[in-house]
C-alpha positions as a Python dict, from the first residue, in 0.01 Angstrom:
ca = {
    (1, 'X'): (0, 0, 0),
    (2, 'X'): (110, 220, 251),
    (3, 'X'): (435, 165, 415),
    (4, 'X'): (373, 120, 797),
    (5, 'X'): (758, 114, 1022),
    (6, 'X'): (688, -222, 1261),
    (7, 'X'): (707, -129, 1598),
    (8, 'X'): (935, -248, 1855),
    (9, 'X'): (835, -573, 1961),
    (10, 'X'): (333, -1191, 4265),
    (11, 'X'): (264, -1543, 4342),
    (12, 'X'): (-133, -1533, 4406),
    (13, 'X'): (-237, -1633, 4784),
    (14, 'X'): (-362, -2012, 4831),
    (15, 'X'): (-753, -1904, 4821),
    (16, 'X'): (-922, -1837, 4465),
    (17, 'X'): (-920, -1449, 4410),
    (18, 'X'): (-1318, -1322, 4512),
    (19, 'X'): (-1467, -1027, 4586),
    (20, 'X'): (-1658, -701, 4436),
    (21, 'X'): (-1701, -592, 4161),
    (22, 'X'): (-1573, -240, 4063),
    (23, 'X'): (-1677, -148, 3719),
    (24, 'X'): (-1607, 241, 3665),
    (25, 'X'): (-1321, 246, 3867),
    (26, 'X'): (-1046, 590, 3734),
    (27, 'X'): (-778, 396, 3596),
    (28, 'X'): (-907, 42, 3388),
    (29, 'X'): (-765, -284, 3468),
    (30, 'X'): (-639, -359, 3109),
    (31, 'X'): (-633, -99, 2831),
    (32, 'X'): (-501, -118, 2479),
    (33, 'X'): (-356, 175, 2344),
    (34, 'X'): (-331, 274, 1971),
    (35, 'X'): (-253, -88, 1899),
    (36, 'X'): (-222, -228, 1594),
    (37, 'X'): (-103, -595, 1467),
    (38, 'X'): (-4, -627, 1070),
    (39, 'X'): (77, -945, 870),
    (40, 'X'): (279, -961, 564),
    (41, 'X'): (103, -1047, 261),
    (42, 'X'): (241, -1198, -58),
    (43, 'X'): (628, -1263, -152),
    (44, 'X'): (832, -1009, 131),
    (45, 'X'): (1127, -1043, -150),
    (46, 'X'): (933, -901, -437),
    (47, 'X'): (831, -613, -236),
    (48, 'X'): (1170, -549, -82),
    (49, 'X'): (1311, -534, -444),
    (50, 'X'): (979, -285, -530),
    (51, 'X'): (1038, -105, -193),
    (52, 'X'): (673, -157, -58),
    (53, 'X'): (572, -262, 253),
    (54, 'X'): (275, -514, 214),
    (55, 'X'): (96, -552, 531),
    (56, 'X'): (-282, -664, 601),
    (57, 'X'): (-394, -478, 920),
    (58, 'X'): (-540, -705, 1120),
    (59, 'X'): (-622, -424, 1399),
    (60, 'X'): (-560, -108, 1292),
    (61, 'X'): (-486, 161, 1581),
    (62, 'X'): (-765, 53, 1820),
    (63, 'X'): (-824, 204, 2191),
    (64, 'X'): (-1011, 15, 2423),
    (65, 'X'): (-1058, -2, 2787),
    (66, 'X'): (-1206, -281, 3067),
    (67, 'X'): (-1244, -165, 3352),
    (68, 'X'): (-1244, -334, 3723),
    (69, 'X'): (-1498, -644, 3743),
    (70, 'X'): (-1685, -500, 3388),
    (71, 'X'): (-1785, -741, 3119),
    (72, 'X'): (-1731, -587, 2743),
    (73, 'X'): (-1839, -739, 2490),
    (74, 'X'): (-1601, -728, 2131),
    (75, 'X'): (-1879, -812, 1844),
    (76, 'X'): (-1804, -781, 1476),
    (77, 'X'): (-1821, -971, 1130),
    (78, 'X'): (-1533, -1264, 1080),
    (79, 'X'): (-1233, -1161, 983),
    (80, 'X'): (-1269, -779, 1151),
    (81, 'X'): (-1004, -911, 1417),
    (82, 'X'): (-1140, -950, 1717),
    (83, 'X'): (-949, -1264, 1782),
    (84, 'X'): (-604, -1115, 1640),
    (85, 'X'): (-700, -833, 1948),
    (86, 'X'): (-778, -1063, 2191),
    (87, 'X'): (-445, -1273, 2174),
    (88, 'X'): (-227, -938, 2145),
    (89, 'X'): (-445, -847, 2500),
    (90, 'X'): (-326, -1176, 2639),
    (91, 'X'): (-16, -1198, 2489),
    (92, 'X'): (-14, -1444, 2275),
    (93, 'X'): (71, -1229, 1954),
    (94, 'X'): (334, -977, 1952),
    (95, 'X'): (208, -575, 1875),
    (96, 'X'): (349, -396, 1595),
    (97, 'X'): (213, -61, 1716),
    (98, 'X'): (86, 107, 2060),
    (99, 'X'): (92, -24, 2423),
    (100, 'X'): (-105, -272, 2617),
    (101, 'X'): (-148, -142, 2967),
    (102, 'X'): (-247, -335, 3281),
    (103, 'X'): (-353, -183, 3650),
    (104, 'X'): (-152, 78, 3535),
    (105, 'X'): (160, 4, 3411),
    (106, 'X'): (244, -66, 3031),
    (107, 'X'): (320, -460, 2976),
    (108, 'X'): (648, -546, 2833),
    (109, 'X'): (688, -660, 2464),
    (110, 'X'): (799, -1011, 2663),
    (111, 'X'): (596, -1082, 2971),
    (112, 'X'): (646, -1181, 3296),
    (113, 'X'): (530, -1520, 3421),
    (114, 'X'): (374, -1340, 3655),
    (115, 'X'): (189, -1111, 3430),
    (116, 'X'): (57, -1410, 3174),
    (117, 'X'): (-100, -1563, 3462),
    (118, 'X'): (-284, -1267, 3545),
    (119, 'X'): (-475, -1249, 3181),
    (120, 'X'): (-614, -1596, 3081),
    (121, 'X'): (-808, -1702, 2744),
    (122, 'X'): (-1080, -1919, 2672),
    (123, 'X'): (-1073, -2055, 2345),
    (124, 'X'): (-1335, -2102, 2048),
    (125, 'X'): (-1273, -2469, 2031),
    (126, 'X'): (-1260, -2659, 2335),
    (127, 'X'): (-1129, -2970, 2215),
    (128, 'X'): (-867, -2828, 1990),
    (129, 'X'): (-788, -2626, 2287),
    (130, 'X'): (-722, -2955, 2488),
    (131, 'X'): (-419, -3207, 2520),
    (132, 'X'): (-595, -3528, 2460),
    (133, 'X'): (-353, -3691, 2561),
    (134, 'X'): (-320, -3565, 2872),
    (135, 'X'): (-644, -3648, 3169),
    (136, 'X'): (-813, -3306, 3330),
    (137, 'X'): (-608, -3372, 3654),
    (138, 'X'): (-283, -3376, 3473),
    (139, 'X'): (-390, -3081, 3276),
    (140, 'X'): (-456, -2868, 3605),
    (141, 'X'): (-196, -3042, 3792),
    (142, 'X'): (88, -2917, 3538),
    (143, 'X'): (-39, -2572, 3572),
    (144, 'X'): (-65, -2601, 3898),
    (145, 'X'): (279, -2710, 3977),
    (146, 'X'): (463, -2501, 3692),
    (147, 'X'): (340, -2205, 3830),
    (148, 'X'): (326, -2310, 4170),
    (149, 'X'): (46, -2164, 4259),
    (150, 'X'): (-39, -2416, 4564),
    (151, 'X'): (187, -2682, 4742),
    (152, 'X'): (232, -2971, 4553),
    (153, 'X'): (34, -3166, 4880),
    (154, 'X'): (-248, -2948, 4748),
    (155, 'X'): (-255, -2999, 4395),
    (156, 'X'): (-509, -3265, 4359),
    (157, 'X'): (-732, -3084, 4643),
    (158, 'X'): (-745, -2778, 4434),
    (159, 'X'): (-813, -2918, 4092),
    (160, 'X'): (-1100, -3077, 4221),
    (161, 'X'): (-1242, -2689, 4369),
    (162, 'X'): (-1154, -2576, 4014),
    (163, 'X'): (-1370, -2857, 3869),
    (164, 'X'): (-1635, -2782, 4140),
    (165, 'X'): (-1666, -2412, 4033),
    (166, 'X'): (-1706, -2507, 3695),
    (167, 'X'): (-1997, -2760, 3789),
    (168, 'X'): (-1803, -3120, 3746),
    (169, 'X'): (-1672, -3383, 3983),
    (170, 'X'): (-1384, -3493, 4138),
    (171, 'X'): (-1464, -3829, 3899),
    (172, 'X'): (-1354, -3574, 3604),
    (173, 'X'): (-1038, -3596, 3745),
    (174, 'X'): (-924, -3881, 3576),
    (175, 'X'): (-1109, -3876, 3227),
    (176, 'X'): (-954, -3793, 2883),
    (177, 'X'): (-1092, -3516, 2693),
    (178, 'X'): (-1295, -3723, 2415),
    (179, 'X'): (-1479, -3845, 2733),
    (180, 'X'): (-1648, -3535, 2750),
    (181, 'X'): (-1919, -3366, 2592),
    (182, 'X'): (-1868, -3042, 2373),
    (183, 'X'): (-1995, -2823, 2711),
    (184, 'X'): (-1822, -3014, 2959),
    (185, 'X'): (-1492, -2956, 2769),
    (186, 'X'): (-1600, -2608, 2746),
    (187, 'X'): (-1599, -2616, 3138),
    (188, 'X'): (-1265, -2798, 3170),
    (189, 'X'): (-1109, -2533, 2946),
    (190, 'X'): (-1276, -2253, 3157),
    (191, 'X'): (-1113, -2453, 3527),
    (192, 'X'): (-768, -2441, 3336),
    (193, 'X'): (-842, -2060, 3278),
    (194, 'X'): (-910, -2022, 3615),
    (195, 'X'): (-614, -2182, 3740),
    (196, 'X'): (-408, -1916, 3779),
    (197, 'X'): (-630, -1731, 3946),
    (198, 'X'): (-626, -1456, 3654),
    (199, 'X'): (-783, -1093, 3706),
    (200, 'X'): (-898, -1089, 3328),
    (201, 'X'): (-1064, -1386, 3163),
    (202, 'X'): (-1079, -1340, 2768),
    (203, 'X'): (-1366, -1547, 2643),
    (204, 'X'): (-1325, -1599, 2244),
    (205, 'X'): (-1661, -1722, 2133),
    (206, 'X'): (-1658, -1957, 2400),
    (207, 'X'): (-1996, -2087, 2311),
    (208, 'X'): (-2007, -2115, 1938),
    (209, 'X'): (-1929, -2458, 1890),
    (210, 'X'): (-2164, -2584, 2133),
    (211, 'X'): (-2525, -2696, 2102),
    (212, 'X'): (-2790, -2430, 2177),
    (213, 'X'): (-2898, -2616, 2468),
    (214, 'X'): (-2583, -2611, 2587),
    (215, 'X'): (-2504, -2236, 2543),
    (216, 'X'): (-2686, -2121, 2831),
    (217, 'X'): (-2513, -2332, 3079),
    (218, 'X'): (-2197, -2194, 3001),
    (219, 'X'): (-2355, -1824, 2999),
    (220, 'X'): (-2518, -1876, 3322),
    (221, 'X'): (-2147, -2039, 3459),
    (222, 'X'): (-1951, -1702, 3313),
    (223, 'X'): (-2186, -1506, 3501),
    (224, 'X'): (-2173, -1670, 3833),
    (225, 'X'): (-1796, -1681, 3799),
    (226, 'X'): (-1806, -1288, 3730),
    (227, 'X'): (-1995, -1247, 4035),
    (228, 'X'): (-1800, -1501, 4280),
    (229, 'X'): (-1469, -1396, 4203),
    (230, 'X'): (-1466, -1087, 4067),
    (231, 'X'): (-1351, -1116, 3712),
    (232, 'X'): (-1338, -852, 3462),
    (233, 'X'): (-1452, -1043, 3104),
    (234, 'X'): (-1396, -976, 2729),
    (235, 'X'): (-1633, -1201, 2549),
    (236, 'X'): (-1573, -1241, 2185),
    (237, 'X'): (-1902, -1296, 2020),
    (238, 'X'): (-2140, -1279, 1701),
    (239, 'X'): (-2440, -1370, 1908),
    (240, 'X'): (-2589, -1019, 2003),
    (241, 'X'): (-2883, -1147, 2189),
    (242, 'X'): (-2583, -1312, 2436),
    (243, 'X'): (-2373, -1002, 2466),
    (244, 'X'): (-2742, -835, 2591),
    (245, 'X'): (-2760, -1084, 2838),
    (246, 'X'): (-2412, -1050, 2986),
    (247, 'X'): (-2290, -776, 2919),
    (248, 'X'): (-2263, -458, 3073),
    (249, 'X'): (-2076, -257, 2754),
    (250, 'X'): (-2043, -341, 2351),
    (251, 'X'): (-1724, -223, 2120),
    (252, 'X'): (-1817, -313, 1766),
    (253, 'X'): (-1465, -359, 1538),
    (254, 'X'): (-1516, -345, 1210),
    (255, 'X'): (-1154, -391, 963),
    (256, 'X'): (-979, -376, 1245),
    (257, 'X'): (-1074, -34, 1416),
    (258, 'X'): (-1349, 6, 1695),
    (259, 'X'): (-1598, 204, 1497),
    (260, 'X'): (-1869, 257, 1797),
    (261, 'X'): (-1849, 166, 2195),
    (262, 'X'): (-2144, 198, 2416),
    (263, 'X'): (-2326, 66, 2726),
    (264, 'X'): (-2501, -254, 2629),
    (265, 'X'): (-2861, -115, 2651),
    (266, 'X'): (-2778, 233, 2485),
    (267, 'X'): (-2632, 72, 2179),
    (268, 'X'): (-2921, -201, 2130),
    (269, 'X'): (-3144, 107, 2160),
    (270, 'X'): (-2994, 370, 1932),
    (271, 'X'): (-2692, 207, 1773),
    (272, 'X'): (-2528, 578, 1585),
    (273, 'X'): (-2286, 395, 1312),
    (274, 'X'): (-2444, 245, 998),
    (275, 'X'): (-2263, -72, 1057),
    (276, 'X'): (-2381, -131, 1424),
    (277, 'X'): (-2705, -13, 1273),
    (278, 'X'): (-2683, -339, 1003),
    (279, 'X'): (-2562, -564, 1285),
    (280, 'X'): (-2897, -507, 1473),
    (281, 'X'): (-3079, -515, 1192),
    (282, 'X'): (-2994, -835, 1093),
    (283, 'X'): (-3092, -1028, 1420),
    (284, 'X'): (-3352, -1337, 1325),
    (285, 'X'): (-3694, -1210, 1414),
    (286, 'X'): (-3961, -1488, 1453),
    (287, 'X'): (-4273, -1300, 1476),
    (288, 'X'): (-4445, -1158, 1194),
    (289, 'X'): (-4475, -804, 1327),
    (290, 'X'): (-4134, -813, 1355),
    (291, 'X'): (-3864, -612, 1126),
    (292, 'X'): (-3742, -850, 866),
    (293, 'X'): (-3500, -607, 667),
    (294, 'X'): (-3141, -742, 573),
    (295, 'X'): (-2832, -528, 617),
    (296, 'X'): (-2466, -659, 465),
    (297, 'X'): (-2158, -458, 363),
    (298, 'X'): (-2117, -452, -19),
    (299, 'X'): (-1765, -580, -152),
    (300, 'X'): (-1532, -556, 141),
    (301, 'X'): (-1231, -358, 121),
    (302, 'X'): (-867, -485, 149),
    (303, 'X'): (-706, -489, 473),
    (304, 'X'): (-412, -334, 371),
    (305, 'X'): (-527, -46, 266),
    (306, 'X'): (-774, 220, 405),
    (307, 'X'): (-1100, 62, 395),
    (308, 'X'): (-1357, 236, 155),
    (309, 'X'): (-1645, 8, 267),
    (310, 'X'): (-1979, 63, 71),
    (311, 'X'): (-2337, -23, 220),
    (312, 'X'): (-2591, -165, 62),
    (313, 'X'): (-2922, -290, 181),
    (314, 'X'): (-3212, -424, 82),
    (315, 'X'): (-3576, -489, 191),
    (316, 'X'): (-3726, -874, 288),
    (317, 'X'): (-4055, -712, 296),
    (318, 'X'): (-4287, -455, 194),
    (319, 'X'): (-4320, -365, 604),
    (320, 'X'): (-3979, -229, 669),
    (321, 'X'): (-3874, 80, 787),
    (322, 'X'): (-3628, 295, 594),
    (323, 'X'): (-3253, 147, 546),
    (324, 'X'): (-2952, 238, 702),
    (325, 'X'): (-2770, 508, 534),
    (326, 'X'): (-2460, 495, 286),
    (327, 'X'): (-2126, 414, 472),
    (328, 'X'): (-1869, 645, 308),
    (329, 'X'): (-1502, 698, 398),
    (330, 'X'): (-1540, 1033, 372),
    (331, 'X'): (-1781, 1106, 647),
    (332, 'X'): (-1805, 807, 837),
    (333, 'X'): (-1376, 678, 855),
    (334, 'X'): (-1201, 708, 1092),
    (335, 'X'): (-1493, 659, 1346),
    (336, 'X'): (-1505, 942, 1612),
    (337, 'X'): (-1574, 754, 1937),
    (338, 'X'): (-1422, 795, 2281),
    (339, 'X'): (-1197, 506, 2433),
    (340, 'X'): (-1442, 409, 2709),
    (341, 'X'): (-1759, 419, 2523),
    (342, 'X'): (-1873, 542, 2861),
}
C-alpha cells in the first residue's frame, strides 16, 4: 500500500437565526479542501516492523463546497464515505489531510465552542441518537444552558418554540424517547440540532429508518426549516428521487473521492460519469414502458489502494437501451470535475 504521512491533526442573539436565502454567494459558507480521513487496517506493529503504512481511505482528497442557504445533496453506495465526510465537516472526526473552511476562515484541528455550535448533525438513527434516559426538555434544556444560548428564565420557553418548529407540543416536553414514534424522534433530534441556532445543518440519512409514510413529513419539515431560517443543508442520502425533491445540487462520492457534482436537474438529465450513470439507472421503475436495466460495480476495489473499479452491467429486458460504458482507471480516475459543480 502506499505510504500516506498523517497530517497534522459569538454567542447567537436570543431570536432563532431567519432570513434569505443566498445560494451562489463568492465565498461558500463551509468548504472542504483536499481532505482526506484514513484508518489503519490490520496489526500497526507488523507493518511498522515491514515499514508499510496500511491505511483504508475513507475519503480520499475530496473538494467540496455549500454555499449560503444551498441544499447539496452527498449520494453514493455504502461504504463510499459519505458519513466519514460528514462528521470530519462537523467535527466530529479528526482530518488527516487538507482544510475545512468556514465563512472564510480555515477551522482549527480543535474547535471552538463557538464554532461546533455553528455546524450541527442529524443523525441516521434517531433513537440511538437519543439519551433515553434523559426527557426532550432535559435534552434541550442541557444544551440550552451549557451553551447558554438563552437565560436560564427562558429555557423552558424556548424548548417549547424548538418543539413548535419541529411540529410537537409543549406536552413533548416531558416524555422519554421510547414514547415516541420513529418520526417524532426524528423531529426531537432535528429541535436539538436546531438548538444552537447552527448556520449548517448536516442531515445523515435522516429519513432512512423511518416508515415511507413518514418520510415525507420530515422532507416537507427540512424544507420549511430551509426556508424559515435560512439554513444551508447537506443531506446524506441513497434515495435519489428525495435529493430531486430537495435539492438544489448533487456530489456523487464514490471510494471516497467526488467523482461528478452538478445542479440537481442537470445531473438527473445527463449524468457524464458511468457511475452516476448506474446510480440513475438503477432507480425502481413501476411502469412497463419504463427502463428496467440494472447497473452495479463489479468486485470493488480496496480502499487502501487506488481503486481500479470495473463495470459491469447487464440487461432485465429485451427493451433496454444500450449500457453504460466500461469504468477504467485509466481514463475515467481521478475524476476531472470542478469544486462547485456549478
Amino acid at each position: 500500500m502506499t505510504a500516506v504521512p498523517a497530517g497534522p491533526a459569538v454567542p447567537a442573539g436570543p431570536a432563532v437565526p431567519a432570513g434569505p436565502a443566498v445560494p451562489g454567494s463568492a465565498e461558500p459558507l463551509l468548504a472542504a479542501r483536499g481532505v482526506s480521513v484514513y484508518f489503519p487496517v490490520g496489526s500497526q506493529l507488523a507493518a511498522r516492523i515491514r515499514h508499510e503504512e496500511r491505511l483504508l481511505r475513507a475519503v480520499d482528497g475530496v473538494d467540496l463546497e455549500i454555499g449560503h442557504g444551498e441544499v447539496l445533496a452527498l449520494v453514493g453506495e455504502s461504504g463510499s464515505g459519505k458519513s466519514t465526510l460528514a462528521l470530519a465537516l462537523a467535527g466530529l472526526r479528526p482530518v488527516d489531510r487538507g482544510e475545512i473552511r468556514f465563512d472564510g476562515r480555515a477551522l482549527p484541528a480543535n474547535r471552538s465552542r463557538a464554532d461546533r455550535r455553528r455546524i450541527q448533525m442529524v443523525f441516521q438513527d434517531p433513537y440511538s441518537s437519543l439519551n433515553p434516559r434523559l426527557t426532550v426538555g432535559g435534552m434541550l434544556g442541557e444544551l440550552l444552558r451549557v451553551h447558554h444560548v438563552v437565560p436560564r428564565s427562558q429555557v423552558k420557553a424556548f424548548s417549547t418554540e424548538l418543539l413548535t418548529l419541529v411540529g410537537l407540543g409543549e406536552s413533548d416536553l416531558s416524555a422519554y424517547p421510547r414514547q415516541f414514534s420513529g418520526g417524532q424522534r426524528q423531529r426531537v433530534a432535528i429541535a436539538r440540532a436546531l438548538a444552537l441556532r447552527p448556520d449548517v445543518l448536516v442531515a445523515d440519512e435522516p429519513v432512512s429508518a423511518l416508515d415511507v409514510s413518514v418520510q415525507a413529513t420530515i422532507l416537507n419539515l427540512l424544507r420549511d426549516l430551509r426556508g424559515e431560517l435560512g439554513l444551508t443543508l447537506l443531506l446524506i442520502s441513497h434515495n435519489l428521487a428525495v435529493v430531486r425533491h430537495l435539492c438544489d445540487r448533487v456530489a456523487v462520492m464514490y471510494l471516497g473521492r467526488i467523482v461528478e457534482m452538478a445542479p440537481t436537474e442537470q445531473l438527473f438529465s445527463a449524468p457524464r460519469h458511468p457511475y452516476t450513470q448506474g446510480l440513475l439507472a438503477a432507480i425502481p421503475r413501476l411502469t412497463d414502458s419504463a427502463v428496467t436495466r440494472r447497473a452495479r460495480c463489479g468486485s470493488r476495489p480496496g480502499a487502501g489502494s487506488a481503486p481500479a473499479a470495473r463495470w459491469r452491467s447487464r440487461a432485465a429486458s429485451r427493451r433496454t437501451r444500450p449500457c453504460p460504458p466500461r469504468l477504467t482507471t485509466r481514463d475515467t480516475w481521478p475524476p476531472a470535475t470542478s469544486p462547485s459543480g456549478r
